[in-house]
N, C-alpha and C positions, 0 to 999 in steps of 0.2 A: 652432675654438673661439675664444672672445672673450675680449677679456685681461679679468683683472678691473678692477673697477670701485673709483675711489679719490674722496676726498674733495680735490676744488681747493686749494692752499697757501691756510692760511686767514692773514688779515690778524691783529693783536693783539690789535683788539677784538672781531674775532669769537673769538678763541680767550680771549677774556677772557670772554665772554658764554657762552661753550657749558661753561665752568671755572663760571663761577656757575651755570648751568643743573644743573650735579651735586647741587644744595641744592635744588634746585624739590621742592615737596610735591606737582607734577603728575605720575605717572608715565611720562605722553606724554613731557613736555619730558625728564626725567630719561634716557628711555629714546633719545631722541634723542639728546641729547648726549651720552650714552656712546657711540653709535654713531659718529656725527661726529668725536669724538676720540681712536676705536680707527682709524678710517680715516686720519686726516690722522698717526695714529704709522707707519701703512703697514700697518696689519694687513688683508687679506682680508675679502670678505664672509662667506664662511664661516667662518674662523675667529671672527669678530666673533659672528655667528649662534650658533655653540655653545658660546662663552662667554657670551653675554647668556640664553641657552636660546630664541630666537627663528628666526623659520627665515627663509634666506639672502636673499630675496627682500624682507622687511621690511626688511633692511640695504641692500639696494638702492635701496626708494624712497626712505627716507631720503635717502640721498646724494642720489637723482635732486631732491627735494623740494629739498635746500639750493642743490641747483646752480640751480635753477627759481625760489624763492621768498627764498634768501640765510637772512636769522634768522627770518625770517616761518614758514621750515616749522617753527620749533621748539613754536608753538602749534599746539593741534590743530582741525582746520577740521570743519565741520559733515557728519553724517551722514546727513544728508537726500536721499533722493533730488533730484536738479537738478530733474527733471520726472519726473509721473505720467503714466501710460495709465486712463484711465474705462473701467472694466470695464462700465457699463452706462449705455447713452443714457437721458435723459428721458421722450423721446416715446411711448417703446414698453411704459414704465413704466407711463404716466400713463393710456392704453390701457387695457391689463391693471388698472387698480385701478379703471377706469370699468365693468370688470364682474366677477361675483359670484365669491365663492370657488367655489360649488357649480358652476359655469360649467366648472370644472377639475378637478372631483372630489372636491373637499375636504368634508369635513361642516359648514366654518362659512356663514355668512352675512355674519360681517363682516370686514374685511383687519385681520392685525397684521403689523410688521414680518419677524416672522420667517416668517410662513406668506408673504407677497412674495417676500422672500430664496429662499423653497422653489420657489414657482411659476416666479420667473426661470427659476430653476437647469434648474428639468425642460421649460420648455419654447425653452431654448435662448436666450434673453437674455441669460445671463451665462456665460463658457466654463464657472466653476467654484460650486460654492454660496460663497454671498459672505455679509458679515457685515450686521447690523441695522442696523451703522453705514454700509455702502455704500447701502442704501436709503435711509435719512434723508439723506445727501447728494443723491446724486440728486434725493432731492423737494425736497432746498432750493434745488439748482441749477434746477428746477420752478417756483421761487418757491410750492412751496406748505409749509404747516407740517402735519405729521399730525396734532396735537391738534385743527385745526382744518378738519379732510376732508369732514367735514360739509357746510362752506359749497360745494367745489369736486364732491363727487359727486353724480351726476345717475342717473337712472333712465330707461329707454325707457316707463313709464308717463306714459299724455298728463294723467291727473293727478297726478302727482307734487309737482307745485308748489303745489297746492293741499293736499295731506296734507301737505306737509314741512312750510307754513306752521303749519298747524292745529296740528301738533303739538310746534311749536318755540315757539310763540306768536308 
């Protein structure tokens, strides 16, 4: 078993900083520094944990945080994933909306985001049904705008270009 885990002899001014961090109106920072100053009295991560009502493991990164980042970990860092995974390429997209709903069952004639999102899903372009906003990404990453689909879909009719015109003026 591993000995517990304590917080390093803090210097004055960090213990001056983590003593004013008690007054922070952030609960991150507040909750940090109570942790940071139940460790460095010698208390335990668990005891810290069920006095704070937190569980043992948040007392832990904290510590690990101070030890790593000094008073920096006392702010709280960004929740964002570092990086995403594209659930769905461009090209195979762009495919797919070069032909008709009815081509796949559907009863429309024309593509909305969400009937895409349906067709990915079912034929295996995206692991999961994905949202309206994963397609509009996608066709932005496309460089194309759906308001404006018009200009980029095509027809296998050899007059096409002549009706589109006609009727677009």
């Amino acid at each position: 078993m591993k000995p517990p885990i304590y917080v390093r002899p803090l210097t004055p001014e960090e213990r001056q900083q983590l003593e004013a961090g008690l007054r922070s109106s952030e609960a991150f920072t507040l909750r940090r520094c109570q942790i940071l100053l139940a460790s460095a009295r010698g208390q335990r991560p668990a005891q810290i944990a069920r006095q704070l009502g937190c569980a043992s493991q948040s007392v832990r990164n904290a510590i690990h945080a101070f030890h790593t980042r000094r008073l920096a970990a006392l702010a709280a860092q960004s929740r964002r994933p570092k990086h995403t995974r594209r659930v769905l390429d461009g090209e195979p997209l762009r495919a797919l909306l070069h032909e008709r709903p009815r081509a796949f069952g559907k009863p429309r004639s024309t593509w909305t985001l969400r009937l895409a999102a349906e067709v990915c899903w079912e034929w295996g372009l995206t692991p999961s049904q994905v949202s309206i906003e994963t397609i509009r990404q996608a066709l932005k990453r496309l460089g194309v705008n759906w308001r404006r689909a018009k200009r980029w879909i095509t027809s296998p009719d050899p007059q096409y270009a002549l009706k589109k015109s006609s009727a677009t003026g």
